[in-house]
N, C-alpha and C positions, 0 to 999 in steps of 0.2 A: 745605611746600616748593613753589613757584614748577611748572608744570608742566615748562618750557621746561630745569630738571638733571635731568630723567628721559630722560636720553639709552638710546635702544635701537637696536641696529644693524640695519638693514636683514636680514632674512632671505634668503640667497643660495643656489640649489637646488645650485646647481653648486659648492658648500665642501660639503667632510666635516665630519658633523656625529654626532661621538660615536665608538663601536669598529664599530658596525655598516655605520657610510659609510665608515669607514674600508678596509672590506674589500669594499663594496658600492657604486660610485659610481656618482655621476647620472647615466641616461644621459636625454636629451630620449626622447620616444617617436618621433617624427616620425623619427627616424635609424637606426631598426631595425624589421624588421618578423618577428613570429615565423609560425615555420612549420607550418601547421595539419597536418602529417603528422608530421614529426620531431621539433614542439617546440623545433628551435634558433631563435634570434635570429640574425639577417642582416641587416646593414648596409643598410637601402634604396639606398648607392650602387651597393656589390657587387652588390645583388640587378636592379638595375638594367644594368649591365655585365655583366651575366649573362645578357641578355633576360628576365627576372625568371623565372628559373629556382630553384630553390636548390642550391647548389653543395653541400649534405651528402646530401641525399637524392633530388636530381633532378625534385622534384615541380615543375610545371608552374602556374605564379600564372594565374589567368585577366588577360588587359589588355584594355583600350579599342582599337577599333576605330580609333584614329589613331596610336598607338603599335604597332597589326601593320599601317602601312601604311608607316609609317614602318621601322619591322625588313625590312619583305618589299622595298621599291620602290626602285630608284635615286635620289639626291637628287635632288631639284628636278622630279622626271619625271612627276606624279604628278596629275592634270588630273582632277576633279572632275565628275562629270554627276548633273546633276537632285537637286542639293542645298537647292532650295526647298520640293520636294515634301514636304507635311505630312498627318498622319490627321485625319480629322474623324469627328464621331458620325455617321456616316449611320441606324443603326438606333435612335438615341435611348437608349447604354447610359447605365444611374446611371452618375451621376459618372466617365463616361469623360474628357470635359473633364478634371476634376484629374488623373485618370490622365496623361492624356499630358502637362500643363504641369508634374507633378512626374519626370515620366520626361524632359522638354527639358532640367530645371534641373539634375539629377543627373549625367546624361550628357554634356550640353554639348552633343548633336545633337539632328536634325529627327526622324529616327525609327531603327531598328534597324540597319539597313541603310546602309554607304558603296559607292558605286558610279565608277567611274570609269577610268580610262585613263593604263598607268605601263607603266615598261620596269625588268624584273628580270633586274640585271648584263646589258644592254644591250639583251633580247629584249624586243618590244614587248607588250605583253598588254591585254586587260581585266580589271581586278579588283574584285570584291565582298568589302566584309571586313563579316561581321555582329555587332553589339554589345549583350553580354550587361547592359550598363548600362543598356538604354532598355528598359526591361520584359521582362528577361529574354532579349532579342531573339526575342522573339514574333513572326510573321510575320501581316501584317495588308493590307489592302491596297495601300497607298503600298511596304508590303516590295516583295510579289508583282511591283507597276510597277515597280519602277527595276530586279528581276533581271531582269526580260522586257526591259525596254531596254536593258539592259548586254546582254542575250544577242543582240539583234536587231541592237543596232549594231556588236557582233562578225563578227555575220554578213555585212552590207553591207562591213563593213571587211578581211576575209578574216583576223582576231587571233584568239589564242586565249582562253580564257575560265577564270582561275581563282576560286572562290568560299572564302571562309575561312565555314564555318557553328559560330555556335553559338545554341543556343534552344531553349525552351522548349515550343516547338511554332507551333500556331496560335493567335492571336488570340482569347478569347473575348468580346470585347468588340464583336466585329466578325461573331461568327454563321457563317454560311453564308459571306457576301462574304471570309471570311480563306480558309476549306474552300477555295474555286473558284480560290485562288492557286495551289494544289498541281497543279490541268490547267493552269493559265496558265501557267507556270514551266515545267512537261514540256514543253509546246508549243513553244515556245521555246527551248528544251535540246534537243529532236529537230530542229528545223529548222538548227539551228546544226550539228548529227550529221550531218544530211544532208549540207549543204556540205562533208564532210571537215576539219572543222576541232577543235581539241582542248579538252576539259573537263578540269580536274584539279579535283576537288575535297580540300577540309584539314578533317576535322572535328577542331573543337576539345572540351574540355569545357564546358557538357554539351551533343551534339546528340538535338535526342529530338523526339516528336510527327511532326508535319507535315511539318515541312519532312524530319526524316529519310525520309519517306515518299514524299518527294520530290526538286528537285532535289542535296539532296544526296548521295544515293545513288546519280545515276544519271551521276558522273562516267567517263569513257574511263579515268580514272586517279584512286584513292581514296588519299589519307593522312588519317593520323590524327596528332595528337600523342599522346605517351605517358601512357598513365593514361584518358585522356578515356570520357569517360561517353558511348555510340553506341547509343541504342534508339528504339523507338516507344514502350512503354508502360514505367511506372517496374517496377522488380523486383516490388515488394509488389504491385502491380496485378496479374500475371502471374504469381505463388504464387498469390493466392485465390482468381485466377481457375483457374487447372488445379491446385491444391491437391498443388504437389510443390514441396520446394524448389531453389533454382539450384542450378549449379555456381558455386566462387570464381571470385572478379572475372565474373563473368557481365557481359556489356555493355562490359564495359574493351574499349578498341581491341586489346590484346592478346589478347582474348579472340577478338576477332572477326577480327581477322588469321588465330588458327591455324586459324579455321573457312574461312576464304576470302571473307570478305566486305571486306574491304580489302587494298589492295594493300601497302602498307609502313608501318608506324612510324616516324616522322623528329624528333629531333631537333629544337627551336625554335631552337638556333643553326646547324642544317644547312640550312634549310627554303628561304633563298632558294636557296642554290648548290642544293640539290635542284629545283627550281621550274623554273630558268634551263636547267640540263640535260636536261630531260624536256621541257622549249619548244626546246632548238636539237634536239635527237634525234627530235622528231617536224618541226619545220622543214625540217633534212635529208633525212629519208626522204622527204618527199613530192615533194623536188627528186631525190631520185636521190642525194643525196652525203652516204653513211653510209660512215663509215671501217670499217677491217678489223677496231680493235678492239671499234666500238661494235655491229658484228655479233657478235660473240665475246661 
């Protein structure tokens, strides 16, 4: 028989096909995304109108550093500095080269770090958001420069300076020259102190190494988001090394909240109207005009 009566239909993912699809249908993958604490499925639109939170169990998605600038910043407010800035080998590591052009192309940025200049719900500020997509958000030293320049041109500008951290630490790619970002950064975070002017730092998940070591620790005002991983060295590092085991959730920001080491747990859909409040409340004090209730 002739090839051309061997007619066969098209196979279509999206038809129930048999008792099983019947009761099981296609969903595309791209339109849910499951959730690595609960196990449920959630809708990426949902999870997305959500600040990609999950609405069953509250756990917190990490995102890209242009989607928490876009969550945290007034439309259109949002003014970008020293976005050329890129890593080079200076110590000659193997294959740092592919490291960083496979960390450009996954990312979509120049390096770990966004810096720049935005108004949240109308207060003006300088913000740092750091991205867990560019190697971890490693601190290296194009990091180190652009938060030393976001903190200096805070300080010339009399703004406040909020920092969103998450990372893996320092750079090992980068030796020594990543380590000396941690006094460069302090340096700059004290000078900004001196002026009288306000730090609030966000640790997300995970903050650890270095930079916890550093400027992120040493905000006038510390939040966390809820769950987030906040230490220097990982847990197993710190059992073998004093051969005891943790407390639960040791290192969760809740953890460190009850101990005093951060000021509040917030919320990813609280976090601008938090933000904006704690910038007009120290704005006012320093002018003299805190109302009766914000003394209370």
């Amino acid at each position: 028989m002739p090839d051309f009566f061997n007619f066969l239909k098209p196979k279509n993912e999206l038809e129930n096909q048999g008792a099983f699809a019947e009761n099981h249908p296609y969903i595309p993958e791209e339109l849910w995304i499951k959730c690595p604490v609960c196990k449920n499925a959630v809708l990426s639109s949902d999870l997305m109108d959500n600040h990609k939170v999950c609405p069953n169990c509250n756990y917190h998605f990490r995102i890209a550093a242009r989607q928490r600038v876009e969550m945290t910043v007034d439309e259109d407010s949002f003014r970008e500095m020293d976005a050329e800035m890129v890593s080079v080998n200076k110590i000659d590591f193997p294959d740092y080269e592919k490291k960083l052009k496979s960390a450009k192309l996954s990312s979509g940025e120049n390096e770990s770090v966004i810096t720049g200049t935005g108004k949240i719900c109308g207060e003006s500020t300088v913000i740092a958001v750091m991205n867990s997509q560019f190697m971890m958000g490693s601190m290296g030293t194009v990091t180190g420069e652009k938060i030393t320049r976001a903190f200096e041109y805070a300080t010339v500008h009399r703004l406040p300076v909020i920092i969103f951290t998450v990372s893996g630490g320092a750079r090992m790619q980068e030796g020594i020259l990543s380590l000396m970002q941690m006094a460069k950064t302090s340096g700059a975070v004290k000078r900004h102190s001196d002026a009288g002017l306000l730090y609030i730092t966000v640790l997300t998940d995970p903050t650890t190494g270095g930079v916890t070591a550093s400027f992120a620790m040493e905000g006038d005002i510390i939040l966390a988001e809820p769950k987030a991983l906040i230490g220097f060295a990982g847990p197993r590092v710190i059992e073998q090394t004093i051969r005891q085991k943790l407390p639960k959730d040791f290192q969760s920001a809740e953890f460190l909240l009850e101990k005093g080491f951060i000021d509040a747990v917030v919320q990813r859909k609280d976090m601008k109207e938090t933000l904006a409040k704690l910038i007009r409340l120290h704005t006012e004090t320093n002018s003299g005009e805190v109302s009766d209730d914000e003394r209370v």
